[in-house]
TORVEXSE-668890 format. One line per field, with one value per residue (C-alpha): z, x, y; residue number from 1. Coordinates in Angstrom, 3 decimals, always signed. Each point is the difference from the previous one (the first is absolute). Layout:
zz	(Z,...)
xx	(X,...)
yy	(Y,...)
nr	(NUM,...)
***
This chain:
zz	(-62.694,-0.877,+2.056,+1.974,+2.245,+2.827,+2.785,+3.340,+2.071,+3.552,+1.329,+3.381,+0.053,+2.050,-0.335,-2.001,-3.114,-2.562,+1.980,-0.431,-3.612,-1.352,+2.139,-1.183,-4.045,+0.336,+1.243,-2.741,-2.400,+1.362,-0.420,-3.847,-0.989,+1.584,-2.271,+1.712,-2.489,+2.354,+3.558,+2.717,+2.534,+3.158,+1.277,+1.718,-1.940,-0.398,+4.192,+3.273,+0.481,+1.841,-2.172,-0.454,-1.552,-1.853,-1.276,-0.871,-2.198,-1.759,-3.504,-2.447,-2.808,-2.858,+1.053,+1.390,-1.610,+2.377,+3.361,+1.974,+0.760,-3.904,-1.946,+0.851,-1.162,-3.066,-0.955,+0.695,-1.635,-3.181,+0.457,-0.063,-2.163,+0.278,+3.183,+2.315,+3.688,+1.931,+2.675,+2.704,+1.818,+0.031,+1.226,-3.377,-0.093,-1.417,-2.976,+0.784,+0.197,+0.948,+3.408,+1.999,-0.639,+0.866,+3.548,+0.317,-0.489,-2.135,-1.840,+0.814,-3.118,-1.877,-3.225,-3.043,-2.229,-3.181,-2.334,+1.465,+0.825,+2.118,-1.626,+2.292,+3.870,+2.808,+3.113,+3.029,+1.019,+3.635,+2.207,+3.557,+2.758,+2.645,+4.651,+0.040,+2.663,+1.138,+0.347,-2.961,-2.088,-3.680,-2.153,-3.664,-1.020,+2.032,-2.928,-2.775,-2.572,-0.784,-3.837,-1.857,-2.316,-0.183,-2.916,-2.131,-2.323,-3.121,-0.937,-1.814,+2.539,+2.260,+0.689,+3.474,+2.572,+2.255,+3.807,+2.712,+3.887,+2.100,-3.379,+0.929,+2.163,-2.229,-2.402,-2.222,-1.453,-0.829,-1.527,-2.199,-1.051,-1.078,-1.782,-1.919,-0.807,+2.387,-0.298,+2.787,+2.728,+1.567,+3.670,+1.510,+3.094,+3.586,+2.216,+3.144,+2.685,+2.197,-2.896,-2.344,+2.805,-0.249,-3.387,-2.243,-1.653,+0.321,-1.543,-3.352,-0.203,+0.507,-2.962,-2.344,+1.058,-0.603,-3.759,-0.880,-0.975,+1.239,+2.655,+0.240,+3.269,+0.872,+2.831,+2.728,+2.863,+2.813,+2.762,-1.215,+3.482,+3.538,-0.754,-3.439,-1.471,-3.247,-0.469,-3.145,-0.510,-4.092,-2.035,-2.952,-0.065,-2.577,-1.180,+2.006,+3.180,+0.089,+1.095,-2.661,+1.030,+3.293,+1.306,+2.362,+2.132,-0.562,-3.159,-2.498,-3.253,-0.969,-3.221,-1.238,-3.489,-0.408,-2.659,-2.234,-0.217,+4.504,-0.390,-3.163,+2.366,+2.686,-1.847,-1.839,+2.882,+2.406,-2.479,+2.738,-1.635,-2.663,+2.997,+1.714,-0.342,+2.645,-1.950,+1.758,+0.754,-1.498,-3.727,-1.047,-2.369,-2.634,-1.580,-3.693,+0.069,-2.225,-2.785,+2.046,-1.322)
xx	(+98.024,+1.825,+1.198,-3.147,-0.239,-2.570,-1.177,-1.998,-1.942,+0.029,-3.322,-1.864,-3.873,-3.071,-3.501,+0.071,-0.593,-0.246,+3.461,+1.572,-0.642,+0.751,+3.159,+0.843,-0.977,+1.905,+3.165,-0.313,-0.446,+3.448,+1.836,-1.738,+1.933,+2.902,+0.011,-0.868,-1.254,-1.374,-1.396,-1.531,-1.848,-0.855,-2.808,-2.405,+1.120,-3.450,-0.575,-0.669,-3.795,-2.932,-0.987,-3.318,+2.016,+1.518,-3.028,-1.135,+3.103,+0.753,+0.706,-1.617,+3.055,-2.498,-0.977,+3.313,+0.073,-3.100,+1.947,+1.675,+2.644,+1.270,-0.981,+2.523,+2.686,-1.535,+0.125,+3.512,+0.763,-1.580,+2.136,+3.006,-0.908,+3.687,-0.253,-1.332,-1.909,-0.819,-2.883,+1.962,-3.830,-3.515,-2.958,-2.054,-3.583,-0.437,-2.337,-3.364,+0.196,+3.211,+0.288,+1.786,-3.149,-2.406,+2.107,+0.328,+3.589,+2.143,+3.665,+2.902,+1.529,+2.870,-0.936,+2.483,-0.506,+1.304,-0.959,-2.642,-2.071,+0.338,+1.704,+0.641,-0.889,+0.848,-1.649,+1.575,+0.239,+0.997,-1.930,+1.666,-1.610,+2.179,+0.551,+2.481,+2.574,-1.883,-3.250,-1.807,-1.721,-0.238,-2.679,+0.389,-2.094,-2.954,-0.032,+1.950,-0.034,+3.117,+1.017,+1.186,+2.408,+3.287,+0.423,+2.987,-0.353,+2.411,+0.840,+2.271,+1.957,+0.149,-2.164,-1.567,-1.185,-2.586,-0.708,-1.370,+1.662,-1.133,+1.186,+3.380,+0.017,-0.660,+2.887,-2.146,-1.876,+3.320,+1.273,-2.832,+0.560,+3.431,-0.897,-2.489,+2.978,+0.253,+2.745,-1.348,-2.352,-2.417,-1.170,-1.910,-0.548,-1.306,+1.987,-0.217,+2.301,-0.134,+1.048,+2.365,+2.141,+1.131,-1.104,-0.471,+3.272,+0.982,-2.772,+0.991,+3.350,-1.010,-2.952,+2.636,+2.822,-2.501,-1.558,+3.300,-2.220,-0.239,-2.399,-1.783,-1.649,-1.855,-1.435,-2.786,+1.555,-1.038,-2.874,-2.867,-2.998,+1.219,+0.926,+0.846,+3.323,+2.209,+3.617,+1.021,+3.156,-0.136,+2.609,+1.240,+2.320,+2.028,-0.305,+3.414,-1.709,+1.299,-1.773,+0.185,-2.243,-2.245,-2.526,+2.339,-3.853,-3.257,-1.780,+2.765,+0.985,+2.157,+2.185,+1.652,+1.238,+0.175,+2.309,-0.337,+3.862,-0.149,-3.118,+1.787,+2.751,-1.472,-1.536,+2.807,+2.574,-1.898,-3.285,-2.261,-3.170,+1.072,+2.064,-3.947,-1.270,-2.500,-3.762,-2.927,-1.969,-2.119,+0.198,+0.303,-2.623,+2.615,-1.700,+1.819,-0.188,+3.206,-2.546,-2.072,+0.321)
yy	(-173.557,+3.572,+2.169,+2.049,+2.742,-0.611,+1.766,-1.297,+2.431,-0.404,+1.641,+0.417,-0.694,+0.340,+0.525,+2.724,-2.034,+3.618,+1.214,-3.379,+0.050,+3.308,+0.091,-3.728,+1.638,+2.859,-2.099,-2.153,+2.856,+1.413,-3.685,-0.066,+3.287,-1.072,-2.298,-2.897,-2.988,-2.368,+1.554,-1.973,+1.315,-2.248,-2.160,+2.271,+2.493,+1.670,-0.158,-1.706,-0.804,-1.794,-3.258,+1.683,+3.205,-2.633,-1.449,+2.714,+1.838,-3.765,+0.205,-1.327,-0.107,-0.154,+3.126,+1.168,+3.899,+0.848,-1.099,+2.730,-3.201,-0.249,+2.843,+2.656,-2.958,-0.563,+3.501,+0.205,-3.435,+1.660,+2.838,-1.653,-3.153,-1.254,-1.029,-2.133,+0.098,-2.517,+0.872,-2.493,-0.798,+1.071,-1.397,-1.848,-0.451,-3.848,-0.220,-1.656,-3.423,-0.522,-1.448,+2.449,+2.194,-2.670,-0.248,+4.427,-0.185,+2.475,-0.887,+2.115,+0.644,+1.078,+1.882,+1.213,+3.157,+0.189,+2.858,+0.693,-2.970,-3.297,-2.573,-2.816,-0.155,-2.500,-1.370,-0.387,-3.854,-0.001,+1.793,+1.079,-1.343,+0.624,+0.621,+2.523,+0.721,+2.833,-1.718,+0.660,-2.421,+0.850,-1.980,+0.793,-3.389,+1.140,+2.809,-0.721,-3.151,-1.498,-0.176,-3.078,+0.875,+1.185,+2.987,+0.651,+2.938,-0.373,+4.192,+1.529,+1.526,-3.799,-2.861,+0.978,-2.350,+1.161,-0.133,+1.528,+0.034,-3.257,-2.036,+1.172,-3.009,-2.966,-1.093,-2.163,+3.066,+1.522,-2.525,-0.594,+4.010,-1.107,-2.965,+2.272,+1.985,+2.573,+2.685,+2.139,-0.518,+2.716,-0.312,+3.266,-0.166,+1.088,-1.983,+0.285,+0.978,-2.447,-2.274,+2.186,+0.713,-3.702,-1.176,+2.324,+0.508,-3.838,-0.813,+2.114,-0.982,-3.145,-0.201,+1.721,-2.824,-2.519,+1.984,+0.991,+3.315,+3.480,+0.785,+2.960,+0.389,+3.508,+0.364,+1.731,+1.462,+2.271,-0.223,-0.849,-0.347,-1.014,-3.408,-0.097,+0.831,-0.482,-0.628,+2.175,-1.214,+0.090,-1.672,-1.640,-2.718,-1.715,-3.550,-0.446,+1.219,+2.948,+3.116,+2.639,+2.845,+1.043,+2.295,+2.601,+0.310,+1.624,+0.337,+0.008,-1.720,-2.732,+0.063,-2.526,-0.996,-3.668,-1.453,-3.128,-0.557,-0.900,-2.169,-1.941,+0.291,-1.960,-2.182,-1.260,-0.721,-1.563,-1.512,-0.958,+0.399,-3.252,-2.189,+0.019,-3.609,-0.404,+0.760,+1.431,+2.689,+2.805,+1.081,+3.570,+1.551,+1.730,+2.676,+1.590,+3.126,+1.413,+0.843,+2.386,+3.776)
nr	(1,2,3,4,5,6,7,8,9,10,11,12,13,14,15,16,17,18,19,20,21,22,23,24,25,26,27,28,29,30,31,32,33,34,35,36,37,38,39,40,41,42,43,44,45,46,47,48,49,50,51,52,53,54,55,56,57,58,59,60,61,62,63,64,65,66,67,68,69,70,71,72,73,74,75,76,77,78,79,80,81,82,83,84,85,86,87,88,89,90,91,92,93,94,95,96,97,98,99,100,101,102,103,104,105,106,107,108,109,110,111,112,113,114,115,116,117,118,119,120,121,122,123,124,125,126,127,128,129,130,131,132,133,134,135,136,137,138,139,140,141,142,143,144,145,146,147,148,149,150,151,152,153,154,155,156,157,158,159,160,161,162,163,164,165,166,167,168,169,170,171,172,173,174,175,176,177,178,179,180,181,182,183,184,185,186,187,188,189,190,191,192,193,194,195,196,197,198,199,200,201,202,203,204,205,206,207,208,209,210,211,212,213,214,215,216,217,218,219,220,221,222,223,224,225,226,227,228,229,230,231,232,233,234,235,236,237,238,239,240,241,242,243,244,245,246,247,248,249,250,251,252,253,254,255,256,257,258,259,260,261,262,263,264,265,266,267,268,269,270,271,272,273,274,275,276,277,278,279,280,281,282,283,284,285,286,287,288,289,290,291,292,293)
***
């Protein structure tokens, strides 16, 4: 890792699915000249809509310049081919064959930019099924398939693990990231109210405590129908916990320049990530990507 400038954006979305985009593009175009090198937008990013809207706006990433969802990023990822965005969740179309077509579902999905093209992408393993506080009972696994693999991207700027919100809450897929070498960890997200209010912040200090990494976490926020509502609440925190930058509300952007000398820092007083002896769980996918112009 080198020192890197990143930005989050913290967005609002509904079912406006053109608004939602071109807003979300033109707020990432802003962070790009600002000379942001790696900008994350959140999940949901791109909207709030009926599974059947869903269905029907999926992406199909080998076609991914003639979706409304990606191609305004790409065109700005080409534009400023030093950088890098990562698309923090759509909704992807499966290929045919593959059994979360055979069974109607989609894959929420986290996709990465880099000069203008995809060049790695990750699907979101735990899907929230959750009874809220308020009453509300959210099914994401009535719609969604769940991924299998953790994804590490190896740049030049960092090596990047990569999540997506409801993974927040299972330690074994961040540790994998940081066994796969993870210097920074990405989680977009639309949490929820009822459950940022209480977790959301533990949750990333906690994940960078246990990663010793930085966590970059940008989020939804805002009103979304009657019953549905999301936290905002962006951040990034160091790998010593601490929180280093936040959303001050609304739509707005998160800077934050992240340093190699802290995370070496870390790392080397208090070296949890060799004391670990108990094996187990997922392995990361660690994709190379440092030779990528």
């Amino acid at each position: 890792m080198r020192d890197v400038s990143v930005a989050l954006l913290q967005l609002s979305a509904g079912p406006n699915i053109g608004a939602c985009v071109t807003a979300a593009a033109g707020r990432c175009a802003a962070a790009l000249e600002a000379a942001g090198e790696i900008v994350v937008l959140p999940e949901n990013y791109w909207g709030i809509a009926s599974a059947e809207v869903k269905r029907g706006i999926a992406v199909d990433l080998s076609r991914a310049g003639q979706s409304l969802l990606i191609s305004p990023f790409l065109a700005l990822s080409a534009s400023f081919p030093g950088s890098w965005i990562l698309l923090g969740g759509l909704p992807e179309r499966p290929a045919s064959g593959d059994p979360a077509a055979e069974r109607g579902l989609l894959y929420n999905t986290l996709v990465v930019l880099h000069a203008g093209r995809i060049v790695a992408h990750y699907r979101k393993i735990h899907r929230f099924d959750a009874d809220l506080p308020n009453g509300v009972s959210l099914r994401e696994s009535a719609t969604t398939a769940g991924g299998e693999r953790p994804v590490v991207i190896h740049t030049p700027l960092a090596s990047i693990g990569l999540s997506i919100c409801y993974d927040l809450r299972f330690p074994s897929l961040y540790r994998a990231l940081a066994e796969a070498g993870a210097e920074l960890i990405v989680a977009p997200s639309a949490f929820t109210v009822e459950t940022g209010l209480d977790h959301w912040e533990v949750l990333l200090r906690a994940r960078a405590l246990d990663t010793q990494c930085y966590v970059l976490a940008p989020a939804l926020h805002g009103r979304h129908s009657e019953t549905r509502q999301s936290f905002g609440h962006s951040m990034v925190v160091d790998p010593w916990g601490t929180v280093i930058a936040h959303s001050s509300g609304g739509d707005s952007t998160v800077v934050a320049r992240l340093e190699r000398e802290v995370l070496q820092g870390v790392r080397a007083r208090l070296p949890i990530l060799r004391h670990q002896i108990l094996p187990g769980g997922p392995r990361a996918d660690s994709i190379d990507l440092r030779g990528v112009t």
